[in-house]
DSSP file (Angstrom, degrees, kcal/mol; ACC not computed):
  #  RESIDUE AA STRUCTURE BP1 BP2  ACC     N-H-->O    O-->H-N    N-H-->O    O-->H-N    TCO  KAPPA ALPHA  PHI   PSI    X-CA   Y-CA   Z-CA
    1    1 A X              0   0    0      0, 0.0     2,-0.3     0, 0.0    10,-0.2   0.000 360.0 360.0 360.0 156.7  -29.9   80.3   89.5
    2    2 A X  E     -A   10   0A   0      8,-3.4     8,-3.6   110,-0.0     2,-0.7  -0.842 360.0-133.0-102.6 135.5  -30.3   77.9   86.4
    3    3 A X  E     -A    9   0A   0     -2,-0.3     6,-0.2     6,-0.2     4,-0.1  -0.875  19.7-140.4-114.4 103.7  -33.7   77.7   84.7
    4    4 A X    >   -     0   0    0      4,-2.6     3,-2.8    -2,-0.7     0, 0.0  -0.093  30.1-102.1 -45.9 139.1  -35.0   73.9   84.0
    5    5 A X  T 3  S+     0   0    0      1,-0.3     2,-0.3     2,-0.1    -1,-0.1   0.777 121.2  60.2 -19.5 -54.5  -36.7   73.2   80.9
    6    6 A X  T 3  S-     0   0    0      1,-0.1    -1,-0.3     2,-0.1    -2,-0.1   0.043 124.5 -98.0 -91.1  22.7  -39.7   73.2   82.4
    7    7 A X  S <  S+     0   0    0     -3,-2.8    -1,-0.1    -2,-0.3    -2,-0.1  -0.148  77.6 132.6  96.1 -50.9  -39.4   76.7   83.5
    8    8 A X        -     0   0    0     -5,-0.1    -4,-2.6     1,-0.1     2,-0.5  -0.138  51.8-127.9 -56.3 131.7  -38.2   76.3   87.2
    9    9 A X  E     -A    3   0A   0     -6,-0.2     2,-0.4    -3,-0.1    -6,-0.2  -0.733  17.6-162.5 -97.5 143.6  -35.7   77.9   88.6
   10   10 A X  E     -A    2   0A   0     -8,-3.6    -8,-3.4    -2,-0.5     2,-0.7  -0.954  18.9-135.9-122.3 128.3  -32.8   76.1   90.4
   11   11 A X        -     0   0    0     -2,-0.4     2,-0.2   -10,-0.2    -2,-0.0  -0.736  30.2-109.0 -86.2 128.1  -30.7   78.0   92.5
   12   12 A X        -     0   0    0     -2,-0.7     3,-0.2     1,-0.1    -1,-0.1  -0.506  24.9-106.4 -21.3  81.1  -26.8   77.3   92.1
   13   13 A X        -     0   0    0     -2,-0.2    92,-0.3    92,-0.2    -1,-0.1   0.240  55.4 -95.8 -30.3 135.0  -24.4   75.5   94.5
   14   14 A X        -     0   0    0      1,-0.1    -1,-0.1    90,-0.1    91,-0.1  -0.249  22.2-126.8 -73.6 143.0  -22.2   78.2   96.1
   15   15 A X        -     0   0    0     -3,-0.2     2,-0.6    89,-0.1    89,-0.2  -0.419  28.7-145.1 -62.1 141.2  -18.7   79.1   94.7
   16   16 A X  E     -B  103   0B   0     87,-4.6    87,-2.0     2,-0.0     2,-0.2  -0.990  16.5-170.8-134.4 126.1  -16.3   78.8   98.1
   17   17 A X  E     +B  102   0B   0     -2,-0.6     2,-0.5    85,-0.2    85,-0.2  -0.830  12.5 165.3 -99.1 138.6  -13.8   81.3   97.7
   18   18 A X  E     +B  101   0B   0     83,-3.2    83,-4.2    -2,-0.2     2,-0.3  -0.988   7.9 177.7-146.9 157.5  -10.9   81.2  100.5
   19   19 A X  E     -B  100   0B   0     -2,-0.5     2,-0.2    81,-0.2    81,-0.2  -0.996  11.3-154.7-153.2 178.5   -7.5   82.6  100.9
   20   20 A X  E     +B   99   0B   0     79,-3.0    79,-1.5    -2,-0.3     2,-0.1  -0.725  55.4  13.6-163.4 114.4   -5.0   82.7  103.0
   21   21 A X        -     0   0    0     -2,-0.2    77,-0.1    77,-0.2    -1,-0.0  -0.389  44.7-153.9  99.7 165.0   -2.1   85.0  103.9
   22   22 A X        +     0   0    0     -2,-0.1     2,-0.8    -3,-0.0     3,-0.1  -0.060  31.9 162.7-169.5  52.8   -1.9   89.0  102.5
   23   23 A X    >   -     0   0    0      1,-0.2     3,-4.2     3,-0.1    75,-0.1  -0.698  32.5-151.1 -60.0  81.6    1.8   89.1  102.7
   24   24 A X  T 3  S+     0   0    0     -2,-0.8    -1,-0.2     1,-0.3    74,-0.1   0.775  90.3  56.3 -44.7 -27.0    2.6   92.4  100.4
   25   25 A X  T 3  S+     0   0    0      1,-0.1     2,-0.4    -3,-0.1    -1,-0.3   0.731  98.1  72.3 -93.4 -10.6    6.0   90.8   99.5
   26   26 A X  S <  S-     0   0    0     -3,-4.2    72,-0.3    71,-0.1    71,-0.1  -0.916  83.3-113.5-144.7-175.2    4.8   88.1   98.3
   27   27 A X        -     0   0    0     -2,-0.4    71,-1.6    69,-0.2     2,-0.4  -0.112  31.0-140.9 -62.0 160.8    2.5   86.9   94.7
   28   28 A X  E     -c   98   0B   0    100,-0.4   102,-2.2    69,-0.2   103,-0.9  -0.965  19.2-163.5-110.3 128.1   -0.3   86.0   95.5
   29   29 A X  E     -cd  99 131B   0     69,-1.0    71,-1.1    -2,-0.4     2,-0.3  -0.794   6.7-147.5-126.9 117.9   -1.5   82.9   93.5
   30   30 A X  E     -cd 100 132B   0    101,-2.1   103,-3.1    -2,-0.7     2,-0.3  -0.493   9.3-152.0 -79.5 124.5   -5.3   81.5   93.1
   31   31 A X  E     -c  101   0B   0     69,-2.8    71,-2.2    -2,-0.3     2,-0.4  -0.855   8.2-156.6-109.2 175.1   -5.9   77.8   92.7
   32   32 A X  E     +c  102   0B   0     -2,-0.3     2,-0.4    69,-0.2    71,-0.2  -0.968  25.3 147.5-163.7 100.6   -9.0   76.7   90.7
   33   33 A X  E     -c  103   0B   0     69,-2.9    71,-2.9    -2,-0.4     2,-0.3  -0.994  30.9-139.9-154.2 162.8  -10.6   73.3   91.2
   34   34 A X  E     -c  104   0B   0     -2,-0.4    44,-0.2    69,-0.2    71,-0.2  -0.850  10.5-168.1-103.7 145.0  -14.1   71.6   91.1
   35   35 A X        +     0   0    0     69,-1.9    70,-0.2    -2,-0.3    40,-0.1   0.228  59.8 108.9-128.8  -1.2  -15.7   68.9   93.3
   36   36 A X        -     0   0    0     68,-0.9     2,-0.4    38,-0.1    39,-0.2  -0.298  57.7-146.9 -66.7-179.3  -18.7   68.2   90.9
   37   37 A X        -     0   0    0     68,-0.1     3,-0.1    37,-0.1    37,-0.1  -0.967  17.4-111.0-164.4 120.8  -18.7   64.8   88.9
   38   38 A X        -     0   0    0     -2,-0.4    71,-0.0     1,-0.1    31,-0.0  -0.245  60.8 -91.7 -51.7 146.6  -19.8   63.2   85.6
   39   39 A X        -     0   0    0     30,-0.0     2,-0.3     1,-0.0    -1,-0.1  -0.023  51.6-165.0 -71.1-170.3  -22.5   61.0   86.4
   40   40 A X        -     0   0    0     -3,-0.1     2,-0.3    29,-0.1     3,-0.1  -0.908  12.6-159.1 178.5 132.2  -21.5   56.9   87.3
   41   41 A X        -     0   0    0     -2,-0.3     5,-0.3     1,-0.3     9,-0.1  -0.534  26.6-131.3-112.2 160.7  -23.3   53.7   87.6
   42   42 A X  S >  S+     0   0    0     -2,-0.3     3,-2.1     2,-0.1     4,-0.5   0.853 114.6  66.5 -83.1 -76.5  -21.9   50.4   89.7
   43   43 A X  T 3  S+     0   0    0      1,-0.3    -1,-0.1     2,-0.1     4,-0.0   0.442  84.2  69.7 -15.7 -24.4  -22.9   48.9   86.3
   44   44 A X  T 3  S-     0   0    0     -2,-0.4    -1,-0.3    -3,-0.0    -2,-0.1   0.593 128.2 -81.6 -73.9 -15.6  -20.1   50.8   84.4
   45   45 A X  S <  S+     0   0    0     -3,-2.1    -2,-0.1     1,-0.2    -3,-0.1  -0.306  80.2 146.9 134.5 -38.3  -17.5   48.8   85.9
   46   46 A X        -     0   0    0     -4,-0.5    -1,-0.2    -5,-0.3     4,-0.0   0.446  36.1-155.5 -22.2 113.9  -17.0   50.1   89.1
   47   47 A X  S    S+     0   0    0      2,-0.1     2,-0.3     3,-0.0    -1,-0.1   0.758  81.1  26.4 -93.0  14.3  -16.0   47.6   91.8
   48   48 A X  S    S-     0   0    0     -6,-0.1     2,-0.3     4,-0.0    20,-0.1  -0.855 114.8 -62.3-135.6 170.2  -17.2   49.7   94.7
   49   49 A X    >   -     0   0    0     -2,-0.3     3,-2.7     1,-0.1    -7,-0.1  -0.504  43.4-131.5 -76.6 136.7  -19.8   52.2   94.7
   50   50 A X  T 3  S+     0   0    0      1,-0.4    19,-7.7    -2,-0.3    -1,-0.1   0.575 103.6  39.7 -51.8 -36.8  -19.0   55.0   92.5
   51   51 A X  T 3  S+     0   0    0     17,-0.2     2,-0.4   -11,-0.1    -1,-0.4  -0.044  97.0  81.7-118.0  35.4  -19.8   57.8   95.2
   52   52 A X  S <  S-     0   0    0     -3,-2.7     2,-0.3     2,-0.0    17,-0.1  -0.900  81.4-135.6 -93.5 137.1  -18.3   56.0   98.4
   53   53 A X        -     0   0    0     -2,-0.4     2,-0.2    15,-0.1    15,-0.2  -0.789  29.3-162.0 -87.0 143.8  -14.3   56.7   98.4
   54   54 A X  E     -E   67   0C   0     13,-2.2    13,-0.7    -2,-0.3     2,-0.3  -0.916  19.6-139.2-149.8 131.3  -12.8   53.7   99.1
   55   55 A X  E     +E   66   0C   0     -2,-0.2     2,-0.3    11,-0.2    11,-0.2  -0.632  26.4 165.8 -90.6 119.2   -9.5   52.7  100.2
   56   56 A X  E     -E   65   0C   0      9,-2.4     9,-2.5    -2,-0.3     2,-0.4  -0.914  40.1 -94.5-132.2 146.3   -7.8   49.6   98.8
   57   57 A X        -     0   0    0     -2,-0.3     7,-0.2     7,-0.2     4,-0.1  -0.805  34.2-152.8 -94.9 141.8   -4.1   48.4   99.1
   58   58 A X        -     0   0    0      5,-0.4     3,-0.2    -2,-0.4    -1,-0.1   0.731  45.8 -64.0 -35.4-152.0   -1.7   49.2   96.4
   59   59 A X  S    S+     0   0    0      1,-0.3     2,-0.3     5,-0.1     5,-0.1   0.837 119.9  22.1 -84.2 -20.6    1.3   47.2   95.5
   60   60 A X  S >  S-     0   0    0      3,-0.1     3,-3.3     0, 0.0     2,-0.8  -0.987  93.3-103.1-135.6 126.5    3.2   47.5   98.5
   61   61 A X  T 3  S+     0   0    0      1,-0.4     3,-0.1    -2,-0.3    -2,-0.0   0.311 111.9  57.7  -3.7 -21.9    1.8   48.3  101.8
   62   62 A X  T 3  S+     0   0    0     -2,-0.8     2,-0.5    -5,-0.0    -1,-0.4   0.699  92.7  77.7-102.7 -14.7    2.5   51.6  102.4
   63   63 A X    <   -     0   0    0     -3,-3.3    -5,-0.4    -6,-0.0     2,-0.4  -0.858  57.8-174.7 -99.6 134.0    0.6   52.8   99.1
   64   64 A X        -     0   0    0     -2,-0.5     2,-0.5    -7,-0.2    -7,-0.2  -0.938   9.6-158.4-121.1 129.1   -3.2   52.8   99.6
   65   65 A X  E     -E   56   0C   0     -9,-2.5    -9,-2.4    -2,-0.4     2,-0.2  -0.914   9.0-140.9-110.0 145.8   -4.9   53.7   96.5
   66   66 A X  E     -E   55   0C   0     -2,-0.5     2,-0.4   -11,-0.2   -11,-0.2  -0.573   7.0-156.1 -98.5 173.3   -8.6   55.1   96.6
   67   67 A X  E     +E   54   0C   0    -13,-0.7   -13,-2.2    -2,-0.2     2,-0.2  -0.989  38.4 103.2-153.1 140.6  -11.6   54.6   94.5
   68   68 A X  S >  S-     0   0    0     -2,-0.4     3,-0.6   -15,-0.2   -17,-0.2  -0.347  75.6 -73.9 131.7 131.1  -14.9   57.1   94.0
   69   69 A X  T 3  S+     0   0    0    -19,-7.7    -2,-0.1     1,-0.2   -29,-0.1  -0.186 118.7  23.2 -34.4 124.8  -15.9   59.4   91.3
   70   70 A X  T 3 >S+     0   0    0      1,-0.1     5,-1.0     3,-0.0     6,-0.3   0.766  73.4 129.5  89.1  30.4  -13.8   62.2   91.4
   71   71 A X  T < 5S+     0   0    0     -3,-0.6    -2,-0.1     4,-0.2    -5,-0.1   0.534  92.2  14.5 -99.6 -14.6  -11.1   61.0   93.0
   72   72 A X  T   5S+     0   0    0      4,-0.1     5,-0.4     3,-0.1    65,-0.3   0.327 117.7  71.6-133.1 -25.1   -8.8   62.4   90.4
   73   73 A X  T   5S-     0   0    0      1,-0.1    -2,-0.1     3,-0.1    63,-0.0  -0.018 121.4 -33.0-125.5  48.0  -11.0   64.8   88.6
   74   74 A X  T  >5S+     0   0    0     -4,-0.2     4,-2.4   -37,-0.1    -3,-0.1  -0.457 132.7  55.0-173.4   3.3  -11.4   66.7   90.2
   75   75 A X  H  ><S+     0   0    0     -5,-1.0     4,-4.3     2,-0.2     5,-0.3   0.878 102.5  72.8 -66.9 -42.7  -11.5   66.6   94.3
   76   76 A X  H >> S+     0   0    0     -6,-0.3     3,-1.5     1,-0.2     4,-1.4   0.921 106.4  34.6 -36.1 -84.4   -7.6   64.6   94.0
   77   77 A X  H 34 S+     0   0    0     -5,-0.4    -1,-0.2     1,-0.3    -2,-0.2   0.566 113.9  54.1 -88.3 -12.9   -5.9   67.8   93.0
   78   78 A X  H 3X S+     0   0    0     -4,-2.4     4,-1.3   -44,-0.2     3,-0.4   0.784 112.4  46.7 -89.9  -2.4   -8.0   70.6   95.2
   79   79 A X  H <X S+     0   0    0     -4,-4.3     4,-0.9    -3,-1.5    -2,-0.2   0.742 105.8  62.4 -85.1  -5.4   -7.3   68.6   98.6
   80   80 A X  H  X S+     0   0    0     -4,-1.4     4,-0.5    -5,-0.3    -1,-0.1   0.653 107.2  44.1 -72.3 -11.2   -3.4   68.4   97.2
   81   81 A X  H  > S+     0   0    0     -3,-0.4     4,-2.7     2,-0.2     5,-0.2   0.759 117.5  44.4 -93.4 -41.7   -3.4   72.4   97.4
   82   82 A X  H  < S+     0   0    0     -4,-1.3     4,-0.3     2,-0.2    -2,-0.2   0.606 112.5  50.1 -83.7  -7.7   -5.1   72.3  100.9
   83   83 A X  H  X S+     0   0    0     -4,-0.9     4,-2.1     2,-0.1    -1,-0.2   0.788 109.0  57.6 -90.9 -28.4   -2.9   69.5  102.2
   84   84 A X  H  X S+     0   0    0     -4,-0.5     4,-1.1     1,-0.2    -2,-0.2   0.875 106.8  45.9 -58.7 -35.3    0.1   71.8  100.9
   85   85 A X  H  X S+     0   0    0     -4,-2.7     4,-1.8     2,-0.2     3,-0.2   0.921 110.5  52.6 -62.3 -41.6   -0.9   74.3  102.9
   86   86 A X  H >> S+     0   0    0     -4,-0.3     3,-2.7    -5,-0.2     4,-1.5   0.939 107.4  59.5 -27.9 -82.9   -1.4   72.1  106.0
   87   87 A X  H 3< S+     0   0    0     -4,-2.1    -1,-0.2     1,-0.3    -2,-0.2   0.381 103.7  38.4 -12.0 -58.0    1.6   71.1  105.4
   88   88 A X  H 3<>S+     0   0    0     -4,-1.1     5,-3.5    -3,-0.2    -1,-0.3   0.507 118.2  55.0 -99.0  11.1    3.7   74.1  105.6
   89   89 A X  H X<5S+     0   0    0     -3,-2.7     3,-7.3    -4,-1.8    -2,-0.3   0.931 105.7  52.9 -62.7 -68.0    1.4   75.3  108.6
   90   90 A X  T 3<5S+     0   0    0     -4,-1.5    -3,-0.2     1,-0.4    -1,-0.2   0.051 114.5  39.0 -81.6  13.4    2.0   72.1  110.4
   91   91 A X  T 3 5S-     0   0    0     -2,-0.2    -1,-0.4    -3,-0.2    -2,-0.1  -0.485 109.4-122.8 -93.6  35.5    5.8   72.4  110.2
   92   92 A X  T < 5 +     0   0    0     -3,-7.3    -3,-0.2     1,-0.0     2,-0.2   0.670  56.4 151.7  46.6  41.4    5.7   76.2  110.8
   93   93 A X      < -     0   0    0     -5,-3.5    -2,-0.1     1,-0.1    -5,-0.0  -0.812  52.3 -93.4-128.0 175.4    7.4   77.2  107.7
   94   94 A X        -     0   0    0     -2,-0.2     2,-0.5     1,-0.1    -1,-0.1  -0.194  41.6-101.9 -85.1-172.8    6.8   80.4  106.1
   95   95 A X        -     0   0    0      1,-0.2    -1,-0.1    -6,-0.0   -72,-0.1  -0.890  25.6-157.7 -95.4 133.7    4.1   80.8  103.2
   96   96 A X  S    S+     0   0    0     -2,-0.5     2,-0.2     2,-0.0   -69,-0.2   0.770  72.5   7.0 -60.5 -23.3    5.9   80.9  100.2
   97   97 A X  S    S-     0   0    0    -71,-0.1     2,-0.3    -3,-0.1   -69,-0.2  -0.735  85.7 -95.9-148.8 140.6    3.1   82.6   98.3
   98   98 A X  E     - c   0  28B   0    -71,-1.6   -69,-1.0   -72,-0.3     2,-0.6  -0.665  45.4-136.5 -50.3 133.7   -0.1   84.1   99.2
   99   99 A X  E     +Bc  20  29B   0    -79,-1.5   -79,-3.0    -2,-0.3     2,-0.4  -0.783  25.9 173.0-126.6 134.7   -2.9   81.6   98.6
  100  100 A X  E     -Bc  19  30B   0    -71,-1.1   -69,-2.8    -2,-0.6     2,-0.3  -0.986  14.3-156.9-122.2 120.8   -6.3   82.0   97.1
  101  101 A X  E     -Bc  18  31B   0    -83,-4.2   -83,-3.2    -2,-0.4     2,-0.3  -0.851   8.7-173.3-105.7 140.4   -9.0   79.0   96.3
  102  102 A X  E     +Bc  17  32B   0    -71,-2.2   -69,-2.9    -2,-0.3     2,-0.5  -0.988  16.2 177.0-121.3 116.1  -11.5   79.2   93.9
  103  103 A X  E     -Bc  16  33B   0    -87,-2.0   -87,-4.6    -2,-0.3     2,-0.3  -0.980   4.0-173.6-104.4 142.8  -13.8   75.9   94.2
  104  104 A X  E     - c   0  34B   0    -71,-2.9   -69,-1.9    -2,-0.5   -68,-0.9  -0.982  28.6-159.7-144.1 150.0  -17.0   75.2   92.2
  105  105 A X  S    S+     0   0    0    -92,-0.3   -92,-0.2    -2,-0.3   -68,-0.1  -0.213  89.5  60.0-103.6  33.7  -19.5   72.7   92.2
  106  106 A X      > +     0   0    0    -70,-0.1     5,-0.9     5,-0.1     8,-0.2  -0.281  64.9 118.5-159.2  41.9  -20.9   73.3   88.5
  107  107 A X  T > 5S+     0   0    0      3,-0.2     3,-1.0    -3,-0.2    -2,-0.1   0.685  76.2  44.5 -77.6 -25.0  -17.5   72.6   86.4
  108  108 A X  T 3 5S+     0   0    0      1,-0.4    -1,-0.1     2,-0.1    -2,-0.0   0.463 112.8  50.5-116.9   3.9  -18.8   69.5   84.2
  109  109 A X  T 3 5S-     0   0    0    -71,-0.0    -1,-0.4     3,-0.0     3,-0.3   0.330 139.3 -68.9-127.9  41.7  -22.2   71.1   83.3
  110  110 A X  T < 5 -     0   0    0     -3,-1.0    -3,-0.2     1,-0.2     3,-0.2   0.449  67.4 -87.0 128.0   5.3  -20.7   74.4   82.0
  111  111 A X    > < -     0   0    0     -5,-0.9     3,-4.7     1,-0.1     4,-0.5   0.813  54.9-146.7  58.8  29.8  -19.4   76.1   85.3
  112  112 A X  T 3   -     0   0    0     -3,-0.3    -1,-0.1     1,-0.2    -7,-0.1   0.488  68.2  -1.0   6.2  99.7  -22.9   77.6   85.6
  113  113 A X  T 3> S+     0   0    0     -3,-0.2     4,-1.4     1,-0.1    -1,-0.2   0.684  90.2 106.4 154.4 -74.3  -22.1   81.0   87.3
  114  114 A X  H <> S+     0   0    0     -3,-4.7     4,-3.1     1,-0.2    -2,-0.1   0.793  72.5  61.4 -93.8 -13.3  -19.0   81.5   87.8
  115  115 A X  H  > S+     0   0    0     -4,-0.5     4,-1.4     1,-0.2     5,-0.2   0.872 107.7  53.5 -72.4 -10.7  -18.2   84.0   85.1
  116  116 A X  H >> S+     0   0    0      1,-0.2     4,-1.4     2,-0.1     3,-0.6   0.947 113.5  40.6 -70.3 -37.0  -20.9   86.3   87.0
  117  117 A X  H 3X S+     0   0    0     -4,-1.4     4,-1.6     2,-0.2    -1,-0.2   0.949 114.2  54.5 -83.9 -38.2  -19.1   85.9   90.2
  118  118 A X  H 3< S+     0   0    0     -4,-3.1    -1,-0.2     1,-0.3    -2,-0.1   0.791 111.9  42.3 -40.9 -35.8  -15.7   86.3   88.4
  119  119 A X  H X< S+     0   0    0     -4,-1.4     3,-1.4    -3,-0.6     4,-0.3   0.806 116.7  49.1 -96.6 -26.4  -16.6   89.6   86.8
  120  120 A X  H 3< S+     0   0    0     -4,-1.4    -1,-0.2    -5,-0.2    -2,-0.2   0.614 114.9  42.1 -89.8 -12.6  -18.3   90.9   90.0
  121  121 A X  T 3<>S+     0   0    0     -4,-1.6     5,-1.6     3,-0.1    -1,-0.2  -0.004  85.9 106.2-135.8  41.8  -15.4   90.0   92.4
  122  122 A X  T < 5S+     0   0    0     -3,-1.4    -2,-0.1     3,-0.1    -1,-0.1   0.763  84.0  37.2 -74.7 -27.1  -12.8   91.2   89.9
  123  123 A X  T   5S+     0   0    0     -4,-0.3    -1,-0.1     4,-0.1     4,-0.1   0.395 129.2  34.6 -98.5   0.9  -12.0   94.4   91.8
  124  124 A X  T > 5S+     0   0    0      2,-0.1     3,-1.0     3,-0.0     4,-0.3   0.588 122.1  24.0-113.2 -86.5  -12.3   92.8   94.9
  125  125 A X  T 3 5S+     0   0    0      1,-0.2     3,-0.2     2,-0.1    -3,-0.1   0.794 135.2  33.4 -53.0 -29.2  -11.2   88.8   95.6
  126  126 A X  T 3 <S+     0   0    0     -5,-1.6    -1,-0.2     1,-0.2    -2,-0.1  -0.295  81.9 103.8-131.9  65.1   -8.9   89.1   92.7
  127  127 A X  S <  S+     0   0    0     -3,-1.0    -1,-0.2    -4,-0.1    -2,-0.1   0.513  93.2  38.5-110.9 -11.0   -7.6   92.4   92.4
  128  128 A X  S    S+     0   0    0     -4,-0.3  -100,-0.4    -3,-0.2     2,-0.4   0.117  85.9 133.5-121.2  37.1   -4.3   91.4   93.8
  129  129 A X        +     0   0    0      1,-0.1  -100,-0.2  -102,-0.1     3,-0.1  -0.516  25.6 177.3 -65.1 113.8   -4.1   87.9   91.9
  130  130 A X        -     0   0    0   -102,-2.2     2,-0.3    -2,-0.4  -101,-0.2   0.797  60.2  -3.9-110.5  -7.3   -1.0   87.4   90.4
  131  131 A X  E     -d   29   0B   0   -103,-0.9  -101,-2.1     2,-0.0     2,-0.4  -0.883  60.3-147.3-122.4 162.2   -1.1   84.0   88.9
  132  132 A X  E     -d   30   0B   0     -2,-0.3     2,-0.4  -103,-0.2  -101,-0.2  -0.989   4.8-158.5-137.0 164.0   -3.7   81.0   88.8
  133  133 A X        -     0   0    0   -103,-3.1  -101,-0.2    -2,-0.4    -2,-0.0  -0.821   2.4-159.8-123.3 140.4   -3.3   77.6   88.8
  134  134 A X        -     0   0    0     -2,-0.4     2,-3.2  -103,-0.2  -101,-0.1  -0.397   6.1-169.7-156.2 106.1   -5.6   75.3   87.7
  135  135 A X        +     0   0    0    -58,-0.2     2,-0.5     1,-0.1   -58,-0.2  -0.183  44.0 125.4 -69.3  82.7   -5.0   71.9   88.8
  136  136 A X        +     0   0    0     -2,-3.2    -1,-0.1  -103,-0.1   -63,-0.1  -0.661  46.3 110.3-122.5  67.6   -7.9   70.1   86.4
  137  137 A X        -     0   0    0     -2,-0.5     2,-0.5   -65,-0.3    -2,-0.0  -0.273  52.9-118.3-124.4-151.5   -5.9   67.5   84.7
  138  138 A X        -     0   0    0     -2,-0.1     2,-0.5   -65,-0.0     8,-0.4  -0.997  16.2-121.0-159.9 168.9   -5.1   63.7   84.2
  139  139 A X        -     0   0    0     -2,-0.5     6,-0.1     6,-0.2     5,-0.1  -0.955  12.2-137.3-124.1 136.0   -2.8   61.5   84.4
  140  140 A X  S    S-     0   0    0     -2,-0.5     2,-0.2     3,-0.1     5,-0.2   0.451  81.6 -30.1 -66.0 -12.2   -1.4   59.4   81.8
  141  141 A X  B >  S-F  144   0D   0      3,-0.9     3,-0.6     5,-0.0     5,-0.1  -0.828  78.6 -85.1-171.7-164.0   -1.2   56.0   83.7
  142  142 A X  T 3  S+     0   0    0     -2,-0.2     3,-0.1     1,-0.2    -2,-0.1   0.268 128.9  46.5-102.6  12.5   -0.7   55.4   87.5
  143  143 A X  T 3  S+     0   0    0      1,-0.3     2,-0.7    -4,-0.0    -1,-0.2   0.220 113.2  49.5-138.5   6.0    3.1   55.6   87.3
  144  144 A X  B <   -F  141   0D   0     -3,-0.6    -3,-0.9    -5,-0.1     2,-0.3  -0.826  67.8-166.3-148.8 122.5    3.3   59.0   84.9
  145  145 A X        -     0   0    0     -2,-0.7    -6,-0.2    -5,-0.2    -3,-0.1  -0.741  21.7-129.2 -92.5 135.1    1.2   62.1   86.0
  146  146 A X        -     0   0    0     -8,-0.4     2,-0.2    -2,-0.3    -9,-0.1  -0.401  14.4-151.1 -73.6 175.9    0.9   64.6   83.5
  147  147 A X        -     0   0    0    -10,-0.0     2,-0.3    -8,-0.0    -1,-0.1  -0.666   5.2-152.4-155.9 108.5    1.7   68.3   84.1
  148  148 A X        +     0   0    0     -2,-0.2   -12,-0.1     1,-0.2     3,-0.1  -0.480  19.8 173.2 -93.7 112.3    0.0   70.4   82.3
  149  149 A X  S    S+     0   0    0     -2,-0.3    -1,-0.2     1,-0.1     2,-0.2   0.860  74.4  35.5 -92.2 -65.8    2.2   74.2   81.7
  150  150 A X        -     0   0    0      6,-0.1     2,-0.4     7,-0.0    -1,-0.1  -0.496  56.6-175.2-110.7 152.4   -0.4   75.8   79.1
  151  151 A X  S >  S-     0   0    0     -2,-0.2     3,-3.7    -3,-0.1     4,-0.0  -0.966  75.4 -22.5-150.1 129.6   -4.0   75.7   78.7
  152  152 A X  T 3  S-     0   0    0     -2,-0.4    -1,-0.0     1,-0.3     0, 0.0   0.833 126.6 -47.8  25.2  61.5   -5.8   77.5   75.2
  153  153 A X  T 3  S+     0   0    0      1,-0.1    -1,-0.3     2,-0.0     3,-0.1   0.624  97.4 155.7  63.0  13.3   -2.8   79.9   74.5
  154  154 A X    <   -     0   0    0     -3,-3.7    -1,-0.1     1,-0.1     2,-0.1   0.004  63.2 -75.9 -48.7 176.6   -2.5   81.1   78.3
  155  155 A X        -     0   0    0     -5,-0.1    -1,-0.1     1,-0.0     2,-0.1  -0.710  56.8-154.7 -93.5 135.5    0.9   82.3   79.4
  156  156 A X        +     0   0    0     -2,-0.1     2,-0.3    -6,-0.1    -6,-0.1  -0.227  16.9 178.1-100.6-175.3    3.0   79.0   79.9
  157  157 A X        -     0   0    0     -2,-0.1     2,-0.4     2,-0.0    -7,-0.0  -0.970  25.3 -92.3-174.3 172.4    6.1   78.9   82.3
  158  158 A X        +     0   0    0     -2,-0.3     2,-0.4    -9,-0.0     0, 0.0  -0.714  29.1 178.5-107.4 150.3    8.6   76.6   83.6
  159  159 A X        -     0   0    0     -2,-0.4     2,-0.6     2,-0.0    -2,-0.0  -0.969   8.9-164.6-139.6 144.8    8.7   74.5   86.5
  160  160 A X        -     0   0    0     -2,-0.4     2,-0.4     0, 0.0    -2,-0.0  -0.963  16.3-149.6-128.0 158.8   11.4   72.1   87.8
  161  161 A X              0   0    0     -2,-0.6    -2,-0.0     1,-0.1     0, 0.0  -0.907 360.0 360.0-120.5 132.3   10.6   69.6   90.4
  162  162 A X              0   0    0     -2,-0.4    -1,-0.1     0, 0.0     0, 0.0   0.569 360.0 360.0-114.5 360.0   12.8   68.2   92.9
């Protein structure tokens, strides 16, 4: 729990840990995302309401773009890990990777939390972690996404995309 100025304690939306697979042969990699949101007013610009997602069409027909807080920061990039898994479920292909999710609802006021839970389900939920991802980023305009290798001197690596 978090303790309000005024003394009151507020107890802490839960961390939802998930995984899926425990293939020994292969890494197991944890992804890392948040579904909380800086706060948002209509009044800020918005043309729809901030915390309804809403679906507008792009430039051509087939692209639907959405709109709603958090559509990109962070909620966009943990349902892009959980549709990848879908994905190779729903064509039956093997998992390349083991996969472990770490979602939190307390990223944008200080991750409230999560280093208690980290250090308390180090020997357990992540004792066989061999990488993490953590898809928290931006993108530099709607036609170039960044992709972010290194974060505060963590171990970088290389990726090609086909």
């Amino acid at each position: 729990s978090a303790q309000l100025p005024n003394g009151q304690d507020l107890p802490l939306p839960p961390v939802i840990l998930g995984e899926l697979g425990r293939d020994p042969q292969n890494p197991t990699v944890c992804f890392y995302g948040h579904v909380d949101v800086q706060p948002a007013k209509k009044e800020d610009g918005w043309k729809t309401d901030p915390y309804t997602l809403t679906e507008i069409d792009g430039v051509y027909l087939v692209i639907r773009n959405l709109y709603g807080r958090g559509a990109t920061d962070n909620k966009g990039p943990v349902l892009a890990w959980i549709n990848a898994v879908e994905t190779f479920r729903a064509l039956k292909l093997a998992m390349p990777v083991n996969f472990k999710f770490v979602i939190e609802g307390m990223e944008e006021a200080g991750s409230l939390g999560l280093e208690k839970l980290l250090e308390e389900e180090n020997q357990c939920f992540f004792s066989d972690v061999d990488y993490i991802v953590i898809s928290d980023n931006v993108w530099l305009s709607n036609k170039k996404p960044a992709l972010t290798y290194g974060s505060r001197g963590n171990a970088c690596f290389f990726v090609e995309v086909k």
